[in-house]
VOGU-3710 file (C-alpha; in Angstrom, 3 decimals, decimal comma):
1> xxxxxxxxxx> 63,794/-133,331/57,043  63,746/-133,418/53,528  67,570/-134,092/53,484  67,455/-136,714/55,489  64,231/-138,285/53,857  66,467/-138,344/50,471  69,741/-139,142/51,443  67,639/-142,827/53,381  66,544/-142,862/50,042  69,560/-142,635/48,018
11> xxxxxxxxxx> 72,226/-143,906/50,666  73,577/-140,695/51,662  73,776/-141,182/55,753  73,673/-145,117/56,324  74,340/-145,924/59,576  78,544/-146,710/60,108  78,885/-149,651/61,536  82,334/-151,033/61,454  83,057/-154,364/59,364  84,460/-156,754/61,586
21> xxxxxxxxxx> 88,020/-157,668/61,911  88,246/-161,206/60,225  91,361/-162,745/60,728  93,275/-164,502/57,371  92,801/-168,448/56,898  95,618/-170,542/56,800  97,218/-170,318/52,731  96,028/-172,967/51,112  98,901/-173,912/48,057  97,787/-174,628/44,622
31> xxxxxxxxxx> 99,633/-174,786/41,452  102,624/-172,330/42,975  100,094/-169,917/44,508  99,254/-169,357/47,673  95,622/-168,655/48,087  94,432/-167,022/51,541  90,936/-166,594/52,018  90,000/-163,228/54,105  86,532/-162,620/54,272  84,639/-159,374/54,812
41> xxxxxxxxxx> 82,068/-159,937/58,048  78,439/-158,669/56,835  75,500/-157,855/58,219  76,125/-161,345/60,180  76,877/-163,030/56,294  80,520/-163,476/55,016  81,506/-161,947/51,603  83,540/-164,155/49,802  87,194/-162,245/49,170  91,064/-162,747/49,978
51> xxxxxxxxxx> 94,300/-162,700/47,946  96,592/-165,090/45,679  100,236/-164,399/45,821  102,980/-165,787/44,429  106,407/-165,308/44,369  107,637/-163,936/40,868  111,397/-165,075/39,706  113,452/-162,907/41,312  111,714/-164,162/44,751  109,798/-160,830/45,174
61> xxxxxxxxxx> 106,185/-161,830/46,358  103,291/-160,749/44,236  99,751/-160,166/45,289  96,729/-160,264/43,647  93,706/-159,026/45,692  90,859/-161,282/45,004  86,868/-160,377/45,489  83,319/-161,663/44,728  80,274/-160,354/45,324  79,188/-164,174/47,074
71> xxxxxxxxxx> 78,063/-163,957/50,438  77,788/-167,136/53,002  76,372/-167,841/55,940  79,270/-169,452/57,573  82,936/-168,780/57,398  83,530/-172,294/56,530  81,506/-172,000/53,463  82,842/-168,849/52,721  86,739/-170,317/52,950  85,776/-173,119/51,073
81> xxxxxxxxxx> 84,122/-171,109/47,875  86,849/-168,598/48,172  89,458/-171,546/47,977  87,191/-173,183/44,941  86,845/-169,478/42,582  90,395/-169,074/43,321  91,844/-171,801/41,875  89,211/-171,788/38,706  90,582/-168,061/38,206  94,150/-169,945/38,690
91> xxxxxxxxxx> 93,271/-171,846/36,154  91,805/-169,275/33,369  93,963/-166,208/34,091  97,575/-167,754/35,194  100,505/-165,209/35,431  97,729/-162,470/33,334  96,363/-162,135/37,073  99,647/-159,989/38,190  99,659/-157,848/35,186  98,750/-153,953/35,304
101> xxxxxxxxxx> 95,287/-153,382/34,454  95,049/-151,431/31,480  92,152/-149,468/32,573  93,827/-148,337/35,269  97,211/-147,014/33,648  95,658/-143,672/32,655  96,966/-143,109/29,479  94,713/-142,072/25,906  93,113/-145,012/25,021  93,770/-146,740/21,765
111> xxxxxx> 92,051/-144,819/18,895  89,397/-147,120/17,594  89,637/-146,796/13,400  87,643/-144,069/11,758  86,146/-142,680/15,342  88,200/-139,600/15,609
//
């Protein structure tokens, strides 16, 4: 009982329901990307989330997987923010978007001057 009361508590045993399939929107182009809008299907709300690709010069595609913590009521809404945030990020990040994240390429960080 006590397991049960803590893990309700602390997440442990939520109850699985399955997100619901959502199919892709139609790409909408911008700037030389292609931005698809693929929401996640939430507790009846619609988290904002989809991908940009692009193809790089060689013709290879290149995908950038593309999530926000925004959820809508309607998947209208939600296709229409996701389409509006993609293109700002368009905007800011460019080509930087496709690049490996450094965090992720699990080598030693860089030494930070007299921290040794």
């Amino acid at each position: 009982m006590l397991k049960k009361l803590l893990s309700g508590l602390f997440g442990g045993e939520r109850e699985k329901t399955p997100k619901a399939n959502v199919k892709a929107a139609e790409p909408v182009e911008y700037k030389g990307y292609s931005i698809v809008s693929k929401p996640d299907q939430q507790s009846g709300q619609y988290r904002v989330s989809g991908y940009i690709s692009q193809a790089n010069m060689s013709g290879e595609p290149r995908e950038h997987r593309f999530e926000r913590s925004d959820m809508l009521p309607s998947r209208e809404a939600c296709d229409a923010m996701m389409v509006t945030k993609a293109q700002r990020y368009i905007d800011e990040v460019g080509e930087a978007m496709f690049e490996p994240d450094p965090r992720q390429a699990g080598g030693d960080p860089t030494p930070v001057k007299g921290i040794q």
